[in-house]
MIVOKOL-101868 format. One record per residue (C-alpha): y, z, x. Coordinates in nm, 3 decimals. Layout:
<rs>
R    north       up     east
R        Y        Z        X
...
</rs>
This chain:
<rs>
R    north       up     east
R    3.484    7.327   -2.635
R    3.266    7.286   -2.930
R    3.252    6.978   -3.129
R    3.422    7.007   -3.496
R    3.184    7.211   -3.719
R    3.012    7.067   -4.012
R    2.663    7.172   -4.133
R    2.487    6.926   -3.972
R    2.636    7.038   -3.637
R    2.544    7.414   -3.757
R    2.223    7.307   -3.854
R    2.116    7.161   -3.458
R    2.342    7.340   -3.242
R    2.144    7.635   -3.161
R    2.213    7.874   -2.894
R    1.928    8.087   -2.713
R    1.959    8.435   -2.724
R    1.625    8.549   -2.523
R    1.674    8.957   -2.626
R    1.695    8.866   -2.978
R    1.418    8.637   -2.951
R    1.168    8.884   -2.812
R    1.264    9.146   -2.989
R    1.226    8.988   -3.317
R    0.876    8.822   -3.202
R    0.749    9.157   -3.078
R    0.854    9.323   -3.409
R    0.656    9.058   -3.605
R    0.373    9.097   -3.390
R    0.343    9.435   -3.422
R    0.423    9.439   -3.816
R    0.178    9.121   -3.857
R   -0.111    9.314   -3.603
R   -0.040    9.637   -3.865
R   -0.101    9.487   -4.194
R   -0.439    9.345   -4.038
R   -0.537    9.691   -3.947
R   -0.470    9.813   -4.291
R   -0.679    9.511   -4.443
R   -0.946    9.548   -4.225
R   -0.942    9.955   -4.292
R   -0.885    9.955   -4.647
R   -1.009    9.602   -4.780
R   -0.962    9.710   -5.130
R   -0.622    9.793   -5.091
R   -0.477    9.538   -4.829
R   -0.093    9.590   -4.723
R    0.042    9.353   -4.994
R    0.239    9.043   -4.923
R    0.542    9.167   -5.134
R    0.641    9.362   -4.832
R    0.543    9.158   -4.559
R    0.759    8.827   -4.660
R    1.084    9.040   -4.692
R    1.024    9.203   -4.357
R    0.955    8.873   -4.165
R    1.198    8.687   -4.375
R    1.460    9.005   -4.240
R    1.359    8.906   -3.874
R    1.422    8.516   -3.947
R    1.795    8.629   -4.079
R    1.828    8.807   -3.762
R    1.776    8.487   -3.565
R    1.965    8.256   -3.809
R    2.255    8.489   -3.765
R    2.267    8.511   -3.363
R    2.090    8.182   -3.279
R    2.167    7.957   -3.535
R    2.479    7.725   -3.579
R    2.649    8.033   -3.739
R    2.566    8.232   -3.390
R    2.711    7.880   -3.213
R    3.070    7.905   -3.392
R    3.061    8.292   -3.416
R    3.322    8.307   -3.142
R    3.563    7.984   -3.272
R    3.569    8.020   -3.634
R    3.657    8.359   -3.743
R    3.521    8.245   -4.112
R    3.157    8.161   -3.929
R    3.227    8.475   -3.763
R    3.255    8.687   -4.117
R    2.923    8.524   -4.221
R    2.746    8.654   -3.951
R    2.878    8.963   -4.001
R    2.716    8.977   -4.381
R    2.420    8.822   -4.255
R    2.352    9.149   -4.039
R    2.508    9.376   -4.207
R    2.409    9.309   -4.597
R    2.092    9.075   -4.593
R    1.884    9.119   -4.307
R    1.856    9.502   -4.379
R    1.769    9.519   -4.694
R    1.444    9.293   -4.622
R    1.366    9.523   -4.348
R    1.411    9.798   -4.560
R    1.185    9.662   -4.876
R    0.905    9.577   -4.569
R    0.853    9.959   -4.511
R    0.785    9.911   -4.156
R    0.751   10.321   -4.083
R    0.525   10.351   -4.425
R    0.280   10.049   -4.256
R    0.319   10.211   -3.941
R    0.162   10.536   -4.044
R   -0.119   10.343   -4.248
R   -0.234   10.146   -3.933
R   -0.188   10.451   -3.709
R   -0.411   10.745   -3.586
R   -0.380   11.054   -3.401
R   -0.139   11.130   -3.193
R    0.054   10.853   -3.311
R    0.078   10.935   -3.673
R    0.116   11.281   -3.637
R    0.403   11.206   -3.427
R    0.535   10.967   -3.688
R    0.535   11.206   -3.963
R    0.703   11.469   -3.725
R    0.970   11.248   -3.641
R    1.031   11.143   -4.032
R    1.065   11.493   -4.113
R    1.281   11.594   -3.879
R    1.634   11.699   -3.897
R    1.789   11.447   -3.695
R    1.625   11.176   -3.912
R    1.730   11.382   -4.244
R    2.066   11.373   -4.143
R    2.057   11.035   -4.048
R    1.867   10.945   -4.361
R    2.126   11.095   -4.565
R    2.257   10.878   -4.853
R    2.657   11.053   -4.798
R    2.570   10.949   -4.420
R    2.465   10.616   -4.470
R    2.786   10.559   -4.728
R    3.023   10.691   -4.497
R    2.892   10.509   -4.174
R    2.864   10.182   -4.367
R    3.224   10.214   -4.483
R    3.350   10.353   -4.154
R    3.182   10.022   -3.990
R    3.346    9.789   -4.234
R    3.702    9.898   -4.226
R    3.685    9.990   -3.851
R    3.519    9.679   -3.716
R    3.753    9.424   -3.850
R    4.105    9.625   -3.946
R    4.142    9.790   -3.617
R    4.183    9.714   -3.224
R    3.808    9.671   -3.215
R    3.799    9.304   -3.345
R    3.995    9.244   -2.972
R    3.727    9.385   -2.755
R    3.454    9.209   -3.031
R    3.668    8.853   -2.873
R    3.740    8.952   -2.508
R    3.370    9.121   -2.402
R    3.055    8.953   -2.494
R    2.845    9.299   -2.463
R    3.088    9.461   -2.714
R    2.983    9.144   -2.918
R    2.624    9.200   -2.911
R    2.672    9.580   -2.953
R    2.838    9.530   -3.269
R    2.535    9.316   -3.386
R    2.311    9.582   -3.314
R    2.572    9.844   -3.540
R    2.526    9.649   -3.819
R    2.173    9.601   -3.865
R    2.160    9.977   -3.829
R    2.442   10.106   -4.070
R    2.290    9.818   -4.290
R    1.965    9.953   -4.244
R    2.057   10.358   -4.286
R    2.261   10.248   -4.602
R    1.987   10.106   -4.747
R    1.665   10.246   -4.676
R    1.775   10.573   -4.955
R    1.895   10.321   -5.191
R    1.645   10.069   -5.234
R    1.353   10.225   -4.993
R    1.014   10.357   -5.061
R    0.992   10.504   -4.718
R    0.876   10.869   -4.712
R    1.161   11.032   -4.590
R    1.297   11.370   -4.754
R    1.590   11.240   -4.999
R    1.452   11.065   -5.331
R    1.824   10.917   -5.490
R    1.774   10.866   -5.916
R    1.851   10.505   -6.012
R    2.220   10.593   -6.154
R    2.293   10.735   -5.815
R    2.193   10.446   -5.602
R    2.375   10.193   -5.871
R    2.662   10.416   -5.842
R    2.631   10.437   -5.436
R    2.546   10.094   -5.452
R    2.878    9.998   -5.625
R    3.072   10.172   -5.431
R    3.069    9.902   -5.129
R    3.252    9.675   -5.305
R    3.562    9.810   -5.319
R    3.529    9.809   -4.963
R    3.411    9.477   -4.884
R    3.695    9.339   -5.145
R    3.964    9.551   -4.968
R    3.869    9.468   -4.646
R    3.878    9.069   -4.734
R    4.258    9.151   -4.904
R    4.394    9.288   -4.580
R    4.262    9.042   -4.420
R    4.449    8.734   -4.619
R    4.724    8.921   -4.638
R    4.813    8.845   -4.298
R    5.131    8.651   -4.214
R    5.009    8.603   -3.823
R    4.670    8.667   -3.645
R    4.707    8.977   -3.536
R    4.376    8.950   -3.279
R    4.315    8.813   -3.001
R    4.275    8.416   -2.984
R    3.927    8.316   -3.054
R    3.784    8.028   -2.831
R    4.001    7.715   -2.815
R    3.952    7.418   -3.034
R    4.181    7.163   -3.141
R    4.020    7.080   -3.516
R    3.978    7.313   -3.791
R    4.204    7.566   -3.954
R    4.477    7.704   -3.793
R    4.430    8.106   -3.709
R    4.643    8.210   -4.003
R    4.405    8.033   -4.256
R    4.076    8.105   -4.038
R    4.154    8.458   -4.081
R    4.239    8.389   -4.437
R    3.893    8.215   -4.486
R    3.719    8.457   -4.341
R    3.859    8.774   -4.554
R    3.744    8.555   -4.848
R    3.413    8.557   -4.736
R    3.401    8.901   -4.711
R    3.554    8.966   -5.036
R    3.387    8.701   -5.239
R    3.016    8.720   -5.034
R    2.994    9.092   -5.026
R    3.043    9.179   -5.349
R    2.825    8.858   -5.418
R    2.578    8.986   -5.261
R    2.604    9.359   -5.360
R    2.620    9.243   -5.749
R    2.258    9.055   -5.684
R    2.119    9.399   -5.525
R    2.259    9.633   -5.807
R    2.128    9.403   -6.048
R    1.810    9.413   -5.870
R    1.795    9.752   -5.857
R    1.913    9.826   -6.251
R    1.607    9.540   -6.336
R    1.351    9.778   -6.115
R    1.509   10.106   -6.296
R    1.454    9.917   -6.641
R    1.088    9.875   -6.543
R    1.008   10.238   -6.395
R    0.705   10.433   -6.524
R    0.732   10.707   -6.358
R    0.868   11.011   -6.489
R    0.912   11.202   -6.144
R    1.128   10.899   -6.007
R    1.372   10.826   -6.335
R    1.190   10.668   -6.609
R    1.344   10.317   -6.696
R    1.518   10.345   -7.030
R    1.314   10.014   -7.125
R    0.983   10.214   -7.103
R    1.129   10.505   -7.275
R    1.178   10.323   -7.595
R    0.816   10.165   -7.514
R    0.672   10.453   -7.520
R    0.906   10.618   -7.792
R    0.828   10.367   -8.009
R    0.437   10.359   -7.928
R    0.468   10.772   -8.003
R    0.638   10.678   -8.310
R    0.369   10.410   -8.421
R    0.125   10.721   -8.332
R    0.296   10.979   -8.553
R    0.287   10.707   -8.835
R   -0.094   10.624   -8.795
R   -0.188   10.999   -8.818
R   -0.019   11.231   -8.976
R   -0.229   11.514   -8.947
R   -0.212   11.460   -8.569
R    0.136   11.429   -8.507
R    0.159   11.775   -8.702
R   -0.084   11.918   -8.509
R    0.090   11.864   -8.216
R    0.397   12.022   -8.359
R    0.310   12.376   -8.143
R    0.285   12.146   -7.814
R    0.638   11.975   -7.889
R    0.814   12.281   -7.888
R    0.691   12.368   -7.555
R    0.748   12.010   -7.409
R    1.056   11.820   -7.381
R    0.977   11.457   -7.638
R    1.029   11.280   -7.265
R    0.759   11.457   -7.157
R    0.545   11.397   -7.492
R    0.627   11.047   -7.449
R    0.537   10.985   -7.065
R    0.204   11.107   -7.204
R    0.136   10.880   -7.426
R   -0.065   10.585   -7.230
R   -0.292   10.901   -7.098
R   -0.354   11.053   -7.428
R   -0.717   10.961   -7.551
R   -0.662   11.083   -7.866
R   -0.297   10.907   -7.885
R   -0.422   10.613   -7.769
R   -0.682   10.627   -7.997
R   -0.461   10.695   -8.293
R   -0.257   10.403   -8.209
R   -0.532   10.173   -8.160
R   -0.650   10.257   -8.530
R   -0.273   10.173   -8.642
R   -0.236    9.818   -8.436
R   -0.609    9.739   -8.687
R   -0.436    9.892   -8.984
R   -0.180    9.589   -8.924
R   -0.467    9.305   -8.834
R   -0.692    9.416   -9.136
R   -0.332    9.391   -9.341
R   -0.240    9.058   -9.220
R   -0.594    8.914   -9.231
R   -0.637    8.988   -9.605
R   -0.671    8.795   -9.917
R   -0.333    8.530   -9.995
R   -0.255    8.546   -9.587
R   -0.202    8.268   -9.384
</rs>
């Protein structure tokens, strides 16, 4: 019987898990031995950092989750047991996913290897699979079905059915994802308001789950491990639909939020200009049209072939735009830096 958890106790009582362990070593191993090739290949244009942390700070998660004291109580507290749950299913992917393992992968790679990669990537099987409807309904099928159903009994009474779920997670997470907040080069490219909106849609899941799960009366699973401290198993499984109500869509809201601030900074056109460097560039156009006159109407013929989006993703390429521009913004200094100005 475990002693009575508190953080401290969660914080030293580890528990080895050897497959996890090498597993997550050999994937930062390879990852970390990848990079290096790319620096050493391309020292101009290293693999950056940005994606490296997330993708070893994804492996750490992994461990906290299965090793840590969360791992420890996983099987006595059905609250610890919800954490680890949203530790594999809703954090650890995501960093994974922002690493771009398969992009560094065919960077470090030759032949036959990357030829096979790219194969593989553009296959059916991994279209399908890649699928943002896919990914939705898998990661919604896994939620409802792993702890509303008969399954949460063979989760307590078989330890391989245990570690199998683990594994389920990380992958839904990671095929839910990868579409959504990815830059892998896989065949679906998802517009910002579609991955906000696909984004969203987990939390009604995540909060209905948690509601059916304090709705309870009586535990309707199978005892956890015995302890004689702690809540009883009416308000463990109480507990632990809270966290998956309140932590889910805590942590959804901080990845839609992440995602609209990354929209609001897009400058590409192809991938869903941000509407914060549309009005840049609007307004920039607009400064333009006021600077010269004689070129905005000159450019009158070319607007009526172009969409103004299109006129304005131009703008920062135009020479002579730029150029216009750059004789308005010393219009303004000259102005400003005259006689009676401070």
């Amino acid at each position: 019987m475990l002693p009575p958890f508190s953080w401290g106790e969660a914080a030293t009582n580890w528990q080895f898990a050897p497959i996890v362990t090498a597993f997550t070593a050999l994937a930062a191993a390879a990852y970390l031995w990848g990079a290096l090739r790319v620096r050493r290949r391309h020292p101009r244009r290293p693999w950056p950092l940005s994606r490296t942390i997330p993708f070893l700070l994804g492996l750490l998660v992994i461990n906290l989750a299965t090793q840590s004291g969360v791992g420890t109580y996983d099987d006595t507290l059905f609250w610890d047991h919800m954490i680890q749950h949203l530790m594999l299913i809703m954090i650890a992917p995501p960093l994974l996913v922002v690493g771009q393992p398969v992009t560094l992968l065919l960077h470090a790679s030759r032949n036959p290897l990357h030829t096979g990669v790219k194969k593989l990537v553009r296959s059916r099987p991994v279209q399908w699979l890649t699928w943002p409807v896919f990914g939705v309904l898998a990661y919604i099928a896994t939620i409802v079905g792993t702890h509303l159903t008969g399954f949460m009994n063979l989760v307590t009474e078989h330890d391989a059915v245990h570690q199998a779920e683990h594994v389920l997670y990380l992958f839904v997470g990671y095929l839910y994802f990868l579409p959504l907040i990815g830059k892998e080069p896989i065949r679906w490219k998802v517009s910002y308001p579609l991955r906000l909106f696909l984004l969203f849609i987990a939390m009604p899941v995540d909060a209905f789950t948690g509601v059916v799960l304090g709705s309870y009366e009586t535990d309707p699973f199978v005892p956890m491990d015995p302890r004689s401290w702690g809540p009883s198993a009416v308000n463990d499984l109480h507990e632990g639909g809270a966290v998956m109500w309140i932590g889910g869509a805590a942590i959804m809201f901080l990845l839609i939020m992440v995602t609209f601030f990354q929209w609001s900074r897009e400058t590409r056109p192809s991938a869903g200009m941000g509407w914060l460097e549309s009005a840049r560039r609007a307004n920039i156009a607009e400064r333009i049209a006021e600077a010269n006159p004689s070129a905005a109407a000159s450019t009158q013929a070319a607007d009526r072939l172009t969409s103004g989006a299109a006129r304005n993703a131009a703008v920062d390429e135009d020479e002579d735009q730029l150029a216009a521009y750059n004789d308005y913004l010393a219009r303004i200094n000259s102005h400003e830096s005259g006689p009676g100005a401070e």
